[in-house]
C-alpha positions as CSV (number, residue, x, y, z in Angstrom):
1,X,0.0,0.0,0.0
2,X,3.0,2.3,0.9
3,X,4.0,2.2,-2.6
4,X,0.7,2.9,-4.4
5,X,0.5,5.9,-2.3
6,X,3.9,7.2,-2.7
7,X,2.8,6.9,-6.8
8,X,-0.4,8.6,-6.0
9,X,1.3,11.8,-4.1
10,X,4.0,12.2,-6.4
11,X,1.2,12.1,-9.5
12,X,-0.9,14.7,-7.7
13,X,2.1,16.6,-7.2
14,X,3.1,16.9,-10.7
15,X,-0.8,17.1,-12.2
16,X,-1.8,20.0,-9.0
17,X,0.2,23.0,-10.6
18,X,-0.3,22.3,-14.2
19,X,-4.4,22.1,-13.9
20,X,-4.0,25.3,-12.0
21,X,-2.9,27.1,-15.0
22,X,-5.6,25.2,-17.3
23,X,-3.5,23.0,-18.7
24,X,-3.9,19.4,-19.0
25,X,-0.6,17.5,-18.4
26,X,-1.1,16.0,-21.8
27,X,-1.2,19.1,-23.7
28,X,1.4,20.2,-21.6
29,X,3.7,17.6,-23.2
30,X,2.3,17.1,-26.4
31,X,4.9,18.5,-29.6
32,X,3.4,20.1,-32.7
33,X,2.7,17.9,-35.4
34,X,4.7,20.3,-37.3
35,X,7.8,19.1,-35.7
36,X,8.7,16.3,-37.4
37,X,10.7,13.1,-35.8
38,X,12.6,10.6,-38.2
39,X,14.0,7.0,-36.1
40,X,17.5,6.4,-37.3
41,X,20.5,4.9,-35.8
42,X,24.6,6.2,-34.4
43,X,27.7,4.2,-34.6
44,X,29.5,4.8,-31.5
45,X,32.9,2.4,-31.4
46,X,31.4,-0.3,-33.7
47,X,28.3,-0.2,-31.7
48,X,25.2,1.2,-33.4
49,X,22.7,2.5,-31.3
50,X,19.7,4.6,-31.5
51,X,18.7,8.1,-32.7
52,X,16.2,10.4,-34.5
53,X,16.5,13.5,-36.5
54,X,14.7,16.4,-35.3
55,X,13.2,19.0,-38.0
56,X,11.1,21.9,-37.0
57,X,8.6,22.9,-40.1
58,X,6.4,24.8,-38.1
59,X,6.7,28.7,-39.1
60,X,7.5,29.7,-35.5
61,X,10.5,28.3,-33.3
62,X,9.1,25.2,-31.2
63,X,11.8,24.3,-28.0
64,X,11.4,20.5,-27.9
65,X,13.2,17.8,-26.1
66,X,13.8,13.7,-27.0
67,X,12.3,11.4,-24.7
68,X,13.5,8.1,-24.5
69,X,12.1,4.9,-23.4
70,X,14.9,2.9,-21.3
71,X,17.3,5.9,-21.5
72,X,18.3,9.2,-20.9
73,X,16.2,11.7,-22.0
74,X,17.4,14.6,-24.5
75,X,18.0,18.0,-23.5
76,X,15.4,21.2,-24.3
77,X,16.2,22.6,-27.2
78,X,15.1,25.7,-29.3
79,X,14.4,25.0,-33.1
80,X,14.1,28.1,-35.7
81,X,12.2,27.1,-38.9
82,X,13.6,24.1,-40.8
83,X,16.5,23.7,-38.1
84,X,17.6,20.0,-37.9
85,X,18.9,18.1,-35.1
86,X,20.1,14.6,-34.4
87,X,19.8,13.4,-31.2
88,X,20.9,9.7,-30.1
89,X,20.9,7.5,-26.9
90,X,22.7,4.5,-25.3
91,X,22.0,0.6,-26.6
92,X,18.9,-0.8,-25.8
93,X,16.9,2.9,-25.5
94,X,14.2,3.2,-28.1
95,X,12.7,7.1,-28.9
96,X,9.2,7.3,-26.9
97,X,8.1,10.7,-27.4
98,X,8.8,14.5,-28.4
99,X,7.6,16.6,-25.8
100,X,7.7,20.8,-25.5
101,X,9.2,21.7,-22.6
């Protein structure tokens, strides 16, 4: 029971301030579709691990950051129109979301 509640306060904790403001935590982390995300892959001393490549389309600059599933996530960072980025991770991750932050 400990740990159900532990998961429960630290939810509320998170979900409290953000539905203050009117905003719903999945809008909150939810990129434009204009921001687009291509899965592709790093060598990294004969080891070839994952990555994507970042392109903003959108017609304003978007500050997005790489979230990966069973790995650490990427740092926030501010696209201008058309900007491209590659971002990569550590072997076994796999690319879960893009979020704004």
């Amino acid at each position: 029971m400990k740990r159900k509640l532990s998961t429960l306060i630290i939810a509320t904790a998170f979900v409290a301030p953000l539905s203050l403001l009117g905003i719903s935590p999945a809008a909150a982390a939810t990129a434009p579709s204009c921001v687009k995300v291509v899965k592709t892959t790093w060598k990294d001393h004969g080891i070839t691990k994952p990555a994507v490549q970042v392109t903003n389309r959108c017609k304003t600059t978007q500050r997005v950051k790489v979230i990966w599933a069973w790995g650490f996530d990427g740092s926030c960072h501010s696209y201008k129109p058309n900007y491209t980025y590659k971002d990569g991770s550590g072997k076994g991750a796999k690319f879960d979301e893009l979020r704004k932050c």
